[in-house]
N, C-alpha and C positions, 0 to 999 in steps of 0.2 A: 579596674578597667585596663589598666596598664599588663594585669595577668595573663587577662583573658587576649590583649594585643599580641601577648609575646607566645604565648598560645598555638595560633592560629599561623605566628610565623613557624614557629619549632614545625607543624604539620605541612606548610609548602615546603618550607629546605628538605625535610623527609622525601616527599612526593619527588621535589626534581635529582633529587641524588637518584630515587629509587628508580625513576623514571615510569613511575607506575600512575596508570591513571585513576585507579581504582582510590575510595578513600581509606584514611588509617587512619589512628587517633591513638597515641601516646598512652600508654595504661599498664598496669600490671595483669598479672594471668591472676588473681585473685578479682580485680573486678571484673573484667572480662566474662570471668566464672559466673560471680554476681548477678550480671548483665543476662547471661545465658539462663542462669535457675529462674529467673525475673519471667524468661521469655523475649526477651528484647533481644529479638536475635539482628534487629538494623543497627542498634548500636552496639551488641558484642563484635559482629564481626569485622569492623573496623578498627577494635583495638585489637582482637587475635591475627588480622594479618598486620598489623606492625611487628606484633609480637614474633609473628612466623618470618618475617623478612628482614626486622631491625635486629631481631635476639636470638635469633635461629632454633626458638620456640618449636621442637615438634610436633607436642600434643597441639597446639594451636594451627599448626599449619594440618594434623591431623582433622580438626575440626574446621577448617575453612572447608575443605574438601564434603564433610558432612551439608555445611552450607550449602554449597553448592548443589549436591547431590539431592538435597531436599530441597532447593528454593529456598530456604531459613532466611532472611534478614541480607539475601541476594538475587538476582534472577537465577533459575536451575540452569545451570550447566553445565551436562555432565562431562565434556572435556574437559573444563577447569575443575572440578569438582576428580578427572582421575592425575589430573599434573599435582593438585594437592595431596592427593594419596601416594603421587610417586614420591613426591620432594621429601614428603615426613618419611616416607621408607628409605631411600635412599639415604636421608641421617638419620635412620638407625631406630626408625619408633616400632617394636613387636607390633603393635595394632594395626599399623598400616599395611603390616603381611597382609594377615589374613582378609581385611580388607578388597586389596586388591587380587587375592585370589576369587574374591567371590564375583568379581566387576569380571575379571577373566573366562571364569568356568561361562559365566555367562555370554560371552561371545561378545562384548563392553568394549575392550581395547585389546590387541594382541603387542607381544615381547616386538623389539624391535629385528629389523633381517640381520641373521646370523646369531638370534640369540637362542635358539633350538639347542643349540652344543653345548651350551651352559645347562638350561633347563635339567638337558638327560642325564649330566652327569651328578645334578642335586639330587636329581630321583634315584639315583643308581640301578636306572634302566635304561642302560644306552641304545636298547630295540624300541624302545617307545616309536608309534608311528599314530599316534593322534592328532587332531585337528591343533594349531598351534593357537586356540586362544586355550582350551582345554589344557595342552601343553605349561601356558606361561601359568595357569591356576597352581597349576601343579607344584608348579617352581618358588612361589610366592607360600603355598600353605608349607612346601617342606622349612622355609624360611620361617614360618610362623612356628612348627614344633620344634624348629633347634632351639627357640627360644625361650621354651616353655610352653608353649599356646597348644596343651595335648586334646584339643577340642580341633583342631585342624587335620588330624587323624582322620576324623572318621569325612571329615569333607573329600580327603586324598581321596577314600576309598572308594566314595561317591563318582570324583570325578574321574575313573579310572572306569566306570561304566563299565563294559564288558570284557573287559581284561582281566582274567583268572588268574593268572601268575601274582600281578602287582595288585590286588586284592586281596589277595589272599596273603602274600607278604605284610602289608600294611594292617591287614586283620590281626596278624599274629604280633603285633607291635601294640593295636591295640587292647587285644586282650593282656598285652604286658606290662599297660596302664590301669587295668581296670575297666575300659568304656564297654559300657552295655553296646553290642554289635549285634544284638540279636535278628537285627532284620538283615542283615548278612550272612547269618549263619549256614540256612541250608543252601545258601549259593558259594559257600566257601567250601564247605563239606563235598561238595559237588564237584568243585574243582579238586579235589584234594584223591575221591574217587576214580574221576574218570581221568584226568591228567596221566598224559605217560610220564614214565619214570624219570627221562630227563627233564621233563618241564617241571615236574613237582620238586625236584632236586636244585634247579635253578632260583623256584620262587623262596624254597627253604633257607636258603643260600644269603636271598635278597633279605627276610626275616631276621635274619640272625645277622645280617648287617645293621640292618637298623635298629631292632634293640639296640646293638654293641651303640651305637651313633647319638640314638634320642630315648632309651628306655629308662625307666626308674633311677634304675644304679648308673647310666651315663653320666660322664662328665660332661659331654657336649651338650649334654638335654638341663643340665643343671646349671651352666653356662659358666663355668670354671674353667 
């Protein structure tokens, strides 16, 4: 009885330090886990955001965000559900990339103002003139392949829609992983055709930047 009193105080001191109104509940990421395979996503998610705000847990703050995102063992919503996806990116979770590239490409939340200069310079396409949720997608999957995630490839090239140049660069990066591009092919071929000489020279350019940056043999794609 006495356990279960001292319990329930350890989760108020939590609460008013944290200032958080939401509930938590003291636990490790193994039962939490537990909790989640169970299906009991009302009471996993109460100890994964302890987890994410008391222990700076990213996969769990990774996974609140899913909560949210689905209603799991929370009300859905998807503002909280993208502040969770930012928080676990911002310290450093690869998953939360590509995540949040997909919330973006979808017109979900856009980079905040002024963050367009950043973006371009991770694309190493500083003429980019896209729409800036498309934009911040961009910016978050090239995040997602420095860090191995070479399945965000071929999303880039998606999200790059009718841009020949940066398609077709991104194409050749990922034929220099192996990914089946094949439904890109004869639209890369195409650009690769009719392109004038300067633009084909440019996208060539941007290719062989990115190999050198995220290909096979990179050190940066290997995270060394």
């Amino acid at each position: 009885m006495k356990t279960t009193g001292f319990r329930y105080i350890v989760i108020f001191v939590l609460l008013a330090l944290s200032g958080c109104s939401e509930p938590i509940t003291p636990g490790t990421m193994e039962e939490a886990n537990a909790l989640l395979a169970a299906e009991k996503h009302d009471k996993a998610a109460p100890v994964y955001r302890y987890l994410a705000n008391e222990k700076g847990n990213t996969q769990a703050m990774l996974n609140m965000g899913h909560f949210y995102y689905g209603g799991q063992g929370v009300d859905m919503d998807r503002r909280k559900a993208f502040d969770w996806f930012l928080k676990a990116a911002n310290a450093g979770n690869p998953d939360a990339y590509l995540t949040l590239g997909v919330m973006n490409v979808n017109g979900t939340y856009e980079l905040d103002e002024g963050g367009d200069d950043i973006v371009w310079v991770n694309c190493h396409a500083a003429i980019v003139t896209c729409e800036r949720s498309v934009v911040a997608s961009i910016w978050w999957y090239v995040k997602a392949v420095a860090t191995g995630q070479k399945e965000a490839i071929e999303y880039i090239i998606s999200a790059y829609n009718s841009r020949g140049a940066e398609r077709y660069a991104w194409g050749q990066l990922a034929i220099n992983h192996g990914i089946d591009i094949s439904s890109y092919n004869e639209e890369i071929q195409a650009f690769k055709n009719q392109a004038d000489p300067q633009n084909l020279q440019q996208a060539e350019a941007w290719a062989e930047k990115l190999i050198d940056l995220y290909g096979v043999n990179s050190l940066a794609y290997n995270g060394k």
